[in-house]
VOPAGU-2260 file (C-alpha; in pm, 1 decimal, decimal comma):
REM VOPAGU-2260
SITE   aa  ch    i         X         Y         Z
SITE  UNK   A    0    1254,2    1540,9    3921,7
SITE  UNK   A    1    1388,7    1407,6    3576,9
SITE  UNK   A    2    1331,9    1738,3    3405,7
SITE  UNK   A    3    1614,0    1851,1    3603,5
SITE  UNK   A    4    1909,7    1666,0    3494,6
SITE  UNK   A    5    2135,4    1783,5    3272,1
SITE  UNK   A    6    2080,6    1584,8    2944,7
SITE  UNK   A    7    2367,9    1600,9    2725,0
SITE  UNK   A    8    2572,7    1321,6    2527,1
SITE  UNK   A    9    2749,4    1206,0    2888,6
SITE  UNK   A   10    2434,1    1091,0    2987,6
SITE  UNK   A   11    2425,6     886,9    2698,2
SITE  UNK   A   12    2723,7     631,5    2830,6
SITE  UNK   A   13    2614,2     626,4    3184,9
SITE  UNK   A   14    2250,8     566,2    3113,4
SITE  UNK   A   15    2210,6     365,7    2752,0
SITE  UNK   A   16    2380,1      11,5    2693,4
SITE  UNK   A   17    2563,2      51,1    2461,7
SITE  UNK   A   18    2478,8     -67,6    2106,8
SITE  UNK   A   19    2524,8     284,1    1980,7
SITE  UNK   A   20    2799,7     580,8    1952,5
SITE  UNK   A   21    2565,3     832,3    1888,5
SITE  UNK   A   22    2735,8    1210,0    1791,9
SITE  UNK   A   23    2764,8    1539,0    2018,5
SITE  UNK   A   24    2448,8    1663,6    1929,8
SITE  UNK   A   25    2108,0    1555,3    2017,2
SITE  UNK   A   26    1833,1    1684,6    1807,6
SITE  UNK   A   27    1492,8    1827,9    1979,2
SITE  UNK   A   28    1294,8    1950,3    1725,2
SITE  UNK   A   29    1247,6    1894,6    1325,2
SITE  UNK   A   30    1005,5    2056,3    1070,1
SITE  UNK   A   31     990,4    1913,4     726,2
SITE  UNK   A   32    1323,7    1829,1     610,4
SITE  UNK   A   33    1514,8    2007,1     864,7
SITE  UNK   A   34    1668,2    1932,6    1267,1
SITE  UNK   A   35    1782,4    2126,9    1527,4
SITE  UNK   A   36    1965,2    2047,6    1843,8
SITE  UNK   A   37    1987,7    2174,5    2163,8
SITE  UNK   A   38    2164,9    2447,6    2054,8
SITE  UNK   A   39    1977,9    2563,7    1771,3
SITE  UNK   A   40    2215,1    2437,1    1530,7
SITE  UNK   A   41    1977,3    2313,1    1252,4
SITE  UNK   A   42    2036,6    2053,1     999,8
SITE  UNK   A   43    1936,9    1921,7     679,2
SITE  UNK   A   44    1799,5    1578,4     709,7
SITE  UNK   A   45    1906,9    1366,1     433,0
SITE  UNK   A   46    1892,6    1014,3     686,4
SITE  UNK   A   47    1504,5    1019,7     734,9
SITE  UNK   A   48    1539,6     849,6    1057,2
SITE  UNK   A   49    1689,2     539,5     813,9
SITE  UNK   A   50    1445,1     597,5     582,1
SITE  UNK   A   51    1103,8     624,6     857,9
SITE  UNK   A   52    1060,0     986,9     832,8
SITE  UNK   A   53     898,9     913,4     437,3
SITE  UNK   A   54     694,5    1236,0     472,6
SITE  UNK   A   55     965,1    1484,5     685,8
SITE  UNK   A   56     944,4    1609,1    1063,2
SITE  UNK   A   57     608,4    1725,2    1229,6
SITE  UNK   A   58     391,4    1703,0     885,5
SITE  UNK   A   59      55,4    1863,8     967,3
SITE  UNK   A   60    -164,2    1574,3     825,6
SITE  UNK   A   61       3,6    1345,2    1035,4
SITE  UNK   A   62      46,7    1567,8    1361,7
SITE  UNK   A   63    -363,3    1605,7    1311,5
SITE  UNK   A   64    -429,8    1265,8    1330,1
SITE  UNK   A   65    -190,0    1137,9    1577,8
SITE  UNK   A   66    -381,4    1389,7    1824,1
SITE  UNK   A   67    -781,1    1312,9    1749,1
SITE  UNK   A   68    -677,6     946,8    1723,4
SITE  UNK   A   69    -471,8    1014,3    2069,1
SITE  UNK   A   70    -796,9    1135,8    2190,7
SITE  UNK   A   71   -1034,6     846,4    2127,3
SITE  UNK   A   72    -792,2     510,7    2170,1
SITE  UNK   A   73    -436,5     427,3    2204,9
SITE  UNK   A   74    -384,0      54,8    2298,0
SITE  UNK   A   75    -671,6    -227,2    2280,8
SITE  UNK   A   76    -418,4    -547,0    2234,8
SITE  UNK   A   77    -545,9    -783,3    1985,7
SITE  UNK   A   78    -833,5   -1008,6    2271,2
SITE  UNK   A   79   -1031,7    -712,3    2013,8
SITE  UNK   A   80    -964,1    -559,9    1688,5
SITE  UNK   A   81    -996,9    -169,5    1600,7
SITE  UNK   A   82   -1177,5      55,0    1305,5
SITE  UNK   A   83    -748,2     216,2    1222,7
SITE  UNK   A   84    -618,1    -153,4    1203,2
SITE  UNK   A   85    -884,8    -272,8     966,0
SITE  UNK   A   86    -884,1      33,7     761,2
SITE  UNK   A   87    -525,2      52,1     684,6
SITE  UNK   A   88    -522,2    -288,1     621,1
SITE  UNK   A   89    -768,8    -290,5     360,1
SITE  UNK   A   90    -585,4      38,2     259,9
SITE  UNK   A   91    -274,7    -207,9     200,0
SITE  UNK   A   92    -418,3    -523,1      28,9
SITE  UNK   A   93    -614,3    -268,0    -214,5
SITE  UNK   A   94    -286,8    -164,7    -321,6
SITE  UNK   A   95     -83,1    -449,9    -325,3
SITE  UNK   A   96    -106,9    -809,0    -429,7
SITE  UNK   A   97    -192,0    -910,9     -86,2
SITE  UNK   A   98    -539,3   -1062,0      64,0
SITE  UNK   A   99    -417,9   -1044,9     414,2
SITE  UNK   A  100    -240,4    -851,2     663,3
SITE  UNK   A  101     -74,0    -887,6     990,9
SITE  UNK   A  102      20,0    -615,6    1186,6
SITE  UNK   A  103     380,9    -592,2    1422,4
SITE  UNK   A  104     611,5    -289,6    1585,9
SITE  UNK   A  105     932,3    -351,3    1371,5
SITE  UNK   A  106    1093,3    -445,5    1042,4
SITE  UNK   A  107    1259,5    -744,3    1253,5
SITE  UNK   A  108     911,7    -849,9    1397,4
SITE  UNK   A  109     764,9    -810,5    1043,6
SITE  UNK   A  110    1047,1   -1026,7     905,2
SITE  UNK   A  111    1032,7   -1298,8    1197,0
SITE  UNK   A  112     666,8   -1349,3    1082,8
SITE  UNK   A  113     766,2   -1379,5     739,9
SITE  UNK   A  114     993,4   -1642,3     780,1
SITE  UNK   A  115     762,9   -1785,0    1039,5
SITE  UNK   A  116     463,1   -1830,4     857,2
SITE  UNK   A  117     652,3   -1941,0     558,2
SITE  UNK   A  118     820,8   -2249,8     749,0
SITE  UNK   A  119     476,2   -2354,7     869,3
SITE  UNK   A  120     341,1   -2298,6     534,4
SITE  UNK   A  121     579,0   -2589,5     411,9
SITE  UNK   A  122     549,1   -2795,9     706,6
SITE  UNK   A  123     158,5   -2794,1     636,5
SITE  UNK   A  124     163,4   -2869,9     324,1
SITE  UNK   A  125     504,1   -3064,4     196,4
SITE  UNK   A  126     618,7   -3237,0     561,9
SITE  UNK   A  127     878,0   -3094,0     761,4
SITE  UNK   A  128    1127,7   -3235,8     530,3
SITE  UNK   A  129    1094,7   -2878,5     316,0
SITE  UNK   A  130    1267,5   -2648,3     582,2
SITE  UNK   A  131    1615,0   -2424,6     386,4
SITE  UNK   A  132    1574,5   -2090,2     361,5
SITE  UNK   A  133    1810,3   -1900,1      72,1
SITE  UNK   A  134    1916,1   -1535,0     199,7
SITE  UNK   A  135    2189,2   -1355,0      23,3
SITE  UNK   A  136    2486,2   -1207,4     151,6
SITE  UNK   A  137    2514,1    -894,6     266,2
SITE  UNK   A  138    2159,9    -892,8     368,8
SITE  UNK   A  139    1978,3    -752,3     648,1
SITE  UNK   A  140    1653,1    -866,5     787,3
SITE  UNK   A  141    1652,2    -772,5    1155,5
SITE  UNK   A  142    1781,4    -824,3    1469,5
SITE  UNK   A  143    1533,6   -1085,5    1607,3
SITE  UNK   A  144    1791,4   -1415,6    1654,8
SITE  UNK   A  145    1600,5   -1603,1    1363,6
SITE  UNK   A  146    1646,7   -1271,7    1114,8
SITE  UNK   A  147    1979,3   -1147,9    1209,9
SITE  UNK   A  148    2071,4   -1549,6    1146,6
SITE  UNK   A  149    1899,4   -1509,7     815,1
SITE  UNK   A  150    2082,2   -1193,0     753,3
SITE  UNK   A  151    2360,0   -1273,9     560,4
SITE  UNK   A  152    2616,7   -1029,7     811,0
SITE  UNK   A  153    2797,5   -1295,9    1039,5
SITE  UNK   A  154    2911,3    -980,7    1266,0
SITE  UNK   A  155    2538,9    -934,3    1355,3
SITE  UNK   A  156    2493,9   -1277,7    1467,5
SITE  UNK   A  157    2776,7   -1467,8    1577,2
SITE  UNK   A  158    2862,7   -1464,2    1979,9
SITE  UNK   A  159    2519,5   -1575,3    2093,4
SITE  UNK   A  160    2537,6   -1916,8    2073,2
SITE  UNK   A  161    2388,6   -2235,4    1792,6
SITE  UNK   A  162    2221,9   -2047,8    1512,1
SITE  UNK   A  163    1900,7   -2146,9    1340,9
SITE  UNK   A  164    1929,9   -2402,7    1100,3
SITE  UNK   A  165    1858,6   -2453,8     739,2
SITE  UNK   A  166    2015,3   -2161,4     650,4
SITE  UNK   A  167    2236,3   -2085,2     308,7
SITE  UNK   A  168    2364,4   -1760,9     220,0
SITE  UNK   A  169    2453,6   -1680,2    -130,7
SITE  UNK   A  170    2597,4   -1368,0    -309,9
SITE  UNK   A  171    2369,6   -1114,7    -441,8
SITE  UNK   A  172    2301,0   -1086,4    -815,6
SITE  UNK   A  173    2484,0   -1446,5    -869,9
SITE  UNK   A  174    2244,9   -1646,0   -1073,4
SITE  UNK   A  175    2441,5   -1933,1   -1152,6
SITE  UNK   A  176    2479,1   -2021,6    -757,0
SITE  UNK   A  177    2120,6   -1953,2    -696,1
SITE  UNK   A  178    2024,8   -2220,4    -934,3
SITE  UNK   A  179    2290,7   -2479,0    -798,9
SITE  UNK   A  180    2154,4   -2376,8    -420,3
SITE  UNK   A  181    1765,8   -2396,8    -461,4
SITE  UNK   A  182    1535,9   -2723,4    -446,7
SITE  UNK   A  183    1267,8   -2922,1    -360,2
SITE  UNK   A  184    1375,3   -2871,0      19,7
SITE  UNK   A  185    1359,6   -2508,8     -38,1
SITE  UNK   A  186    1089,0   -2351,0     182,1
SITE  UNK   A  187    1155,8   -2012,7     152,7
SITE  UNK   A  188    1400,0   -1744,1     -12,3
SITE  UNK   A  189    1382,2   -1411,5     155,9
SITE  UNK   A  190    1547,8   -1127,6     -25,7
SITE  UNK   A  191    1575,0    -754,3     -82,2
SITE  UNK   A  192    1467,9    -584,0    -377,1
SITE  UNK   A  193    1674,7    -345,7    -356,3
SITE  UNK   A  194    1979,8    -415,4     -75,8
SITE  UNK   A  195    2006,1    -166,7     177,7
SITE  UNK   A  196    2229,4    -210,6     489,1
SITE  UNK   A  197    2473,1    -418,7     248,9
SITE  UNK   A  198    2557,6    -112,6      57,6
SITE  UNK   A  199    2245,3      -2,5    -129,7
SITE  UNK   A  200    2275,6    -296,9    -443,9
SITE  UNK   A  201    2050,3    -334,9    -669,3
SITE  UNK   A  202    1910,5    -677,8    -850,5
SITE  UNK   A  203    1982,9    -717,1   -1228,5
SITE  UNK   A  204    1644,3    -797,2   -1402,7
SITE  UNK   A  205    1781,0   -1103,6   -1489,6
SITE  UNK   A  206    1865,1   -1236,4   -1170,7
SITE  UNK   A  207    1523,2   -1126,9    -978,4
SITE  UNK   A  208    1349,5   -1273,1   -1237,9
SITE  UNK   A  209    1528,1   -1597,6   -1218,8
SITE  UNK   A  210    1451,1   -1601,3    -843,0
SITE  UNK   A  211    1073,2   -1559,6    -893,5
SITE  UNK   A  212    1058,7   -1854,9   -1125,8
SITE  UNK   A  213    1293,6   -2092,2    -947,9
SITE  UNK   A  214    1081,4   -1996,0    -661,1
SITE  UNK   A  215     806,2   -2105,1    -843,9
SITE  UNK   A  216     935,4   -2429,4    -989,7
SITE  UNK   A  217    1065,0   -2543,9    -617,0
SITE  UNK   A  218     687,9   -2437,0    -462,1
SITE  UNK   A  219     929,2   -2198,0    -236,7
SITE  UNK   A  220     797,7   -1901,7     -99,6
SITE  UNK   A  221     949,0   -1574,0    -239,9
SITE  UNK   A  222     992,2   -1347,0      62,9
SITE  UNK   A  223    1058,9    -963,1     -60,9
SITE  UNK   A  224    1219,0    -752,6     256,7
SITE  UNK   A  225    1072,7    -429,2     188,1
SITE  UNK   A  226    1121,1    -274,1     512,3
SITE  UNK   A  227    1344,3      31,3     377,3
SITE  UNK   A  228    1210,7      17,1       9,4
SITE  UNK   A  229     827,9       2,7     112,3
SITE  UNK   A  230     615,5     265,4      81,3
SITE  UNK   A  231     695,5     502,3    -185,4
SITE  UNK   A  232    1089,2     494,8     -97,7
SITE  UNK   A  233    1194,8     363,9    -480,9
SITE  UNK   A  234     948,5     548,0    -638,2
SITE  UNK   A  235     633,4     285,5    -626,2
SITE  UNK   A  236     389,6     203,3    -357,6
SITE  UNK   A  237     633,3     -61,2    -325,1
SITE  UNK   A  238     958,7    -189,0    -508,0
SITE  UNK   A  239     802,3    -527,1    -617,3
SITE  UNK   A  240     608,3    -318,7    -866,5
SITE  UNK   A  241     891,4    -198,1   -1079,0
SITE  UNK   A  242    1095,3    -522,3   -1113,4
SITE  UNK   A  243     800,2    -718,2   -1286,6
SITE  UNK   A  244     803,8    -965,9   -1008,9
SITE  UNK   A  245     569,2   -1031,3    -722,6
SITE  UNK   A  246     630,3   -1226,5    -385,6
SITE  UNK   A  247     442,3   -1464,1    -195,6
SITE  UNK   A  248     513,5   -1271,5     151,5
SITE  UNK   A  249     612,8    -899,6     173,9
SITE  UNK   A  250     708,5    -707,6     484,6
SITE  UNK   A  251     702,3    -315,4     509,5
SITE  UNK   A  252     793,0     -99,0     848,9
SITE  UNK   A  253    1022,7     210,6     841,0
SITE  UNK   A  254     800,0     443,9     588,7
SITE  UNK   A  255     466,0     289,5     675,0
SITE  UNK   A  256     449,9     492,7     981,7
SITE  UNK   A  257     615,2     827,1     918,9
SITE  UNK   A  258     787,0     798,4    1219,1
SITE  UNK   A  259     594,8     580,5    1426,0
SITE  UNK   A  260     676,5     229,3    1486,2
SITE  UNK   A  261     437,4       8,4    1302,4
SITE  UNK   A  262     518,3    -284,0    1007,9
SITE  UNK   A  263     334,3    -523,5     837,7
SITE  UNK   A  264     358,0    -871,1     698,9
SITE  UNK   A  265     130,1    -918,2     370,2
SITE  UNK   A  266      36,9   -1205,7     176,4
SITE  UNK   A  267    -255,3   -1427,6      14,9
SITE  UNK   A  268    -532,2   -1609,2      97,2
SITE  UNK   A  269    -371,4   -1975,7      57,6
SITE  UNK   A  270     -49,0   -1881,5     252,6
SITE  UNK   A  271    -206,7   -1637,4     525,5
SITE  UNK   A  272    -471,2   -1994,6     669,4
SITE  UNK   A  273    -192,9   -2126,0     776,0
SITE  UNK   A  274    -136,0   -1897,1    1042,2
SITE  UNK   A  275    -452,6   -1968,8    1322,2
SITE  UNK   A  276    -522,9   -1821,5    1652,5
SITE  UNK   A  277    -259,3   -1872,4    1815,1
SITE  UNK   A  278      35,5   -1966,5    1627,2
SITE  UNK   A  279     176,3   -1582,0    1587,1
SITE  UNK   A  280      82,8   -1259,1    1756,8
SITE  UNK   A  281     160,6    -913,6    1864,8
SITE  UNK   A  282      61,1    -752,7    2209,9
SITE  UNK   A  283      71,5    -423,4    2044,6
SITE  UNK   A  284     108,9    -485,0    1676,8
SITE  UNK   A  285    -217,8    -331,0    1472,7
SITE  UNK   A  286    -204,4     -77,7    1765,4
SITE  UNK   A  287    -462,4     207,7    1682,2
SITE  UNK   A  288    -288,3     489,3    1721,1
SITE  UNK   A  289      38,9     351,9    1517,3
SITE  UNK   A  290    -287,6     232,6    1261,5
SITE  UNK   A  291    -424,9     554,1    1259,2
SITE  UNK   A  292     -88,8     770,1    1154,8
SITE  UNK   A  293       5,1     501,3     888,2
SITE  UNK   A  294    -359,2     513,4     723,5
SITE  UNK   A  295    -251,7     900,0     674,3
SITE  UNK   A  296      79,1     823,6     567,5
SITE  UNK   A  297     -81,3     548,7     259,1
SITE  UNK   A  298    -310,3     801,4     170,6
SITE  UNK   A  299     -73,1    1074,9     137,6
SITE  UNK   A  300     231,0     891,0     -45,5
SITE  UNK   A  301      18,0     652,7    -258,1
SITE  UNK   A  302     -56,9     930,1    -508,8
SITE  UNK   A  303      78,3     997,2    -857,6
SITE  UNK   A  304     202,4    1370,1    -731,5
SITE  UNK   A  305     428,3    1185,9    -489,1
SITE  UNK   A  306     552,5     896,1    -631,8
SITE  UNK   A  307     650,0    1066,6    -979,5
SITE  UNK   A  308     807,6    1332,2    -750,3
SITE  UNK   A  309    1037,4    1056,2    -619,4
SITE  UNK   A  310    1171,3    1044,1    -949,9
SITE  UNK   A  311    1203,8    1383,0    -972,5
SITE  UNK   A  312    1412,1    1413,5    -658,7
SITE  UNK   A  313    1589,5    1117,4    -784,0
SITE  UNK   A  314    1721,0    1297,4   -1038,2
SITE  UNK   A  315    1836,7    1605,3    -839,0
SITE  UNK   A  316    2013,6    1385,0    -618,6
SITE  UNK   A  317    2211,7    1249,5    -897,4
SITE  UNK   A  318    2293,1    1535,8   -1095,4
SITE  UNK   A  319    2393,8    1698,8    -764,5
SITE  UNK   A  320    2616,4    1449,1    -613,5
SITE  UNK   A  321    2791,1    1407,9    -978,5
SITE  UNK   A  322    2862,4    1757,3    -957,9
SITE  UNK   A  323    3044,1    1702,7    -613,3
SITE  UNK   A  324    3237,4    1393,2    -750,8
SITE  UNK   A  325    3352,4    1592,0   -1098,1
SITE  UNK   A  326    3502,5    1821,3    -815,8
SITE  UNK   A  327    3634,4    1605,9    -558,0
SITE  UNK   A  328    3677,2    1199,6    -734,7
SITE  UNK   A  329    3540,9     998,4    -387,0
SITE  UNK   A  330    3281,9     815,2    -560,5
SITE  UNK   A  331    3309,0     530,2    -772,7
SITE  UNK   A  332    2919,5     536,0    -877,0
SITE  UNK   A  333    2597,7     671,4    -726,8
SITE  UNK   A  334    2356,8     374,0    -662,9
SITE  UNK   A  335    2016,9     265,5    -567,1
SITE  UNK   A  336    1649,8     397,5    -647,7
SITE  UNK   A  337    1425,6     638,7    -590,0
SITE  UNK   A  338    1507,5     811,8    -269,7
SITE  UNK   A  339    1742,8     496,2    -121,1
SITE  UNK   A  340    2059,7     588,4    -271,2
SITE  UNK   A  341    2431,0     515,0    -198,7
SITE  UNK   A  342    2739,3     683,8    -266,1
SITE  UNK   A  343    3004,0     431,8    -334,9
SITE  UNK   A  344    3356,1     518,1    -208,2
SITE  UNK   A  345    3660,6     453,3    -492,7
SITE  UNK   A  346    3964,4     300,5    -374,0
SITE  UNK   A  347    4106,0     594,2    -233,6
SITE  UNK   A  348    3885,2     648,4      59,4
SITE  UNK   A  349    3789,8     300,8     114,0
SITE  UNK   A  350    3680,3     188,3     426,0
SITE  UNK   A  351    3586,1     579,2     534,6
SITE  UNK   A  352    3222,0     628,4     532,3
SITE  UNK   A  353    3165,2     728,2     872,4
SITE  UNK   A  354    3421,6    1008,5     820,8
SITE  UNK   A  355    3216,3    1148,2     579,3
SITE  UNK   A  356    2872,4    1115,3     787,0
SITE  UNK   A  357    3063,8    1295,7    1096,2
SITE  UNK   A  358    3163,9    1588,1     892,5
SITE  UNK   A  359    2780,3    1623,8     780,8
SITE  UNK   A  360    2698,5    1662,5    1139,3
SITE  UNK   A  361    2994,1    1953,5    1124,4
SITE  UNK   A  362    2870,7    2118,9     803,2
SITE  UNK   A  363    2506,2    2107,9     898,8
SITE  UNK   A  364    2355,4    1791,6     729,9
SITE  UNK   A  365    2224,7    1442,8     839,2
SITE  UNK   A  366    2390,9    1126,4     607,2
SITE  UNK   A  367    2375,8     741,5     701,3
SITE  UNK   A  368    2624,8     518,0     575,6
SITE  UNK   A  369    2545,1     151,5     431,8
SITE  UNK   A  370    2847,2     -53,1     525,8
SITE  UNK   A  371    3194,7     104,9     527,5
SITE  UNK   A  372    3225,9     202,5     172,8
SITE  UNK   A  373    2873,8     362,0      99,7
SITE  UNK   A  374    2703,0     692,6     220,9
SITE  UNK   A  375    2364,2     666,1     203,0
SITE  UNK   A  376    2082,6     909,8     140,7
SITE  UNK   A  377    1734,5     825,3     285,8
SITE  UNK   A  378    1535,3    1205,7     293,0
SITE  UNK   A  379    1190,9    1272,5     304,3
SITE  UNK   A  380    1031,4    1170,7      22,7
SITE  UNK   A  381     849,2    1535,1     -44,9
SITE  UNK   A  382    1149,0    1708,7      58,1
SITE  UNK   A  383    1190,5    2032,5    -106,8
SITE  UNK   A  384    1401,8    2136,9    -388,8
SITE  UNK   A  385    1550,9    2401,5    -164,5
SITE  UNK   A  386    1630,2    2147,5      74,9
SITE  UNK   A  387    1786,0    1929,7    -135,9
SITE  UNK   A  388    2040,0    2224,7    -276,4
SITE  UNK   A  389    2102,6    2365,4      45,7
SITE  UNK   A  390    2194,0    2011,9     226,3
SITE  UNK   A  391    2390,9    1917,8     -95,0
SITE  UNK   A  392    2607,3    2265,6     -67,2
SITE  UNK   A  393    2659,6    2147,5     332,1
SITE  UNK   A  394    2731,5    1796,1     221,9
SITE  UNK   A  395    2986,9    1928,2     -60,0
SITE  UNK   A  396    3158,4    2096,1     243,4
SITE  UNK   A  397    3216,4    1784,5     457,7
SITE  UNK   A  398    3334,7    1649,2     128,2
SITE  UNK   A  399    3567,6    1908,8      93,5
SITE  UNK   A  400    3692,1    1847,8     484,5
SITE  UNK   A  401    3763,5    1480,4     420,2
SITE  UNK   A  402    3933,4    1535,7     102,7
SITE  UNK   A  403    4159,6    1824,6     259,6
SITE  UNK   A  404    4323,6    1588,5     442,3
């Protein structure tokens, strides 16, 4: 019997290939904004799962539907379609500038359809001729081959042989190069609205608003990654709405679900016909069960209570953290939106972002890092104001640790 082996971090490296280097503890239960392990050690979670768990551990809206949708219909494939799937995606196109929906399990699956649909989109309608795709340095889209190509992290996807072509990667926030890079051959520039995994970077208005209408000029299709900034994580439904700009093709995963894997691709009417039966697809994308929990999750985060009190917790973040760095000098700047926010390393501890992450897990609180010079804070987006104090006071101690030494 499984139940009988000893399940501790060991088991980890004989059992898991090993794309991970997970810490000591393992976690096995969480409640709002808080973890424990196996020992009862709890923790305050300020890495929401990398920014999934939108509305904390175990919330009792979600736990209610996950078990009287688990009682009617998990899996039905998509030979049929299901009353969760079409409900949450009219949930999503009523919100959004979208027409149409299609469902997947992943960010990366989200973003492979993106990029997909807009390279047939092209080929339909200019010739194949019109086939580059801009990304941006420092991006991440994925780990599919075609969106860890597009990702603009060569460590991510060299070593596994000739790339996708018709790729160019630019750097962020460069509008000058942008200009010189884009044409009539452009099919497609997929970006961030906010970069995450490259170190939580914002776009300057100028810039994002230069994309949109280059876009425009070229008949490219703008391609907004809002895997981590979807759903409520920057303080709107989606990020899109507070740059003034709108995309042609969106993609949102992590927060749609709460904690369940489910993403979405979204986009018009013109651009969605050119996808037909049979040209994309999804075993167990639009699931009904994964459906089901995100329908809660819209409903519960697309409110004015919870969106303005992303702001709000915003702001405590901030003011906290400065109060650390007027103490301690290891940031250079605090960074992002909403509840996707980095702490930037100065010069001094460059290159030392994991340190800082492994002394949370001493001092009692969950971090994430974006790249090596950027801790990054992804927490429930309703997390309390308790919570927020009490993992800041544990954070300030790992703080202290690192800069002891």
């Amino acid at each position: 019997m499984t139940e009988s082996i000893e399940v501790n971090r060991a088991l980890f490296d004989e059992v898991m290939v090993p794309t991970y280097n997970p810490p000591a503890m393992i976690p096995v239960r969480g409640q709002g904004s808080r973890v424990w392990d196996q020992d009862d050690h709890e923790y305050v979670d300020f890495a929401g799962g990398i920014a999934v768990s939108a509305l904390g551990h175990c919330h009792p809206a979600l736990v209610k539907t996950l078990t009287e949708q688990g009682n009617k219909v998990w899996h039905l494939s998509n030979v049929v379609t299901n009353e969760p799937a079409l409900r949450l995606a009219k949930k999503l196109v009523d919100s959004t500038f979208a027409d149409k929906v299609f469902f997947a399990n992943s960010g990366g699956e989200a973003n492979e359809a993106c990029l997909k649909l807009a390279r047939r989109y092209a080929f339909d309608t200019f010739g194949e001729q019109k086939n580059k795709i801009i990304a941006f340095n420092q991006g991440f889209h994925g780990r599919t081959f075609f969106t860890v190509t597009v990702g603009g992290q060569s460590a991510y996807s060299d070593g596994f042989g000739p790339k996708p072509g018709a790729i160019t990667h630019i750097p962020y926030n460069d509008i000058e190069t942008f200009k010189a890079t884009i044409d009539d051959d452009t099919c497609a520039v997929m970006i961030e609205p906010l970069q995450g995994e490259g170190g939580i970077v914002p776009p300057t208005p100028e810039f994002i608003k230069t994309v949109r209408e280059l876009c425009t000029q070229h008949h490219a299709l703008l391609i907004f990654d809002e895997v981590q900034t979807g759903m409520g994580r920057t303080g709107e439904l989606y990020a899109y709405m507070g740059l003034g700009v709108t995309p042609d093709i969106l993609s949102s995963a992590k927060s749609l679900g709460g904690g369940i894997p489910i993403a979405a691709m979204l986009t018009t009417n013109e651009i969605a016909q050119h996808f037909k039966p049979g040209t994309h697809g999804s075993t167990y994308g639009g699931n009904p069960l994964a459906c089901a929990i995100a329908g809660t999750v819209v409903d519960l985060i697309n409110t004015t209570e919870v969106l303005d009190g992303v702001k709000t917790r915003e702001r405590w973040f901030r003011e906290g953290l400065a109060k650390i760095n007027d103490k301690y000098h290891v940031f250079d700047e605090i960074r992002g939106k909403g509840l996707l926010l980095g702490a930037a390393l100065n010069s001094k501890y460059e290159g030392r972002a994991r340190e800082f992450l492994a002394a949370g897990i001493e001092t009692g609180v969950m971090v994430l890092v974006a790249g090596a010079n950027v801790i990054r804070f992804a927490p429930s987006l309703i997390i309390p104001r308790e919570d927020v104090e009490e993992g800041l006071a544990r954070f300030e101690q790992a703080v202290a640790m690192i800069a002891a030494d």
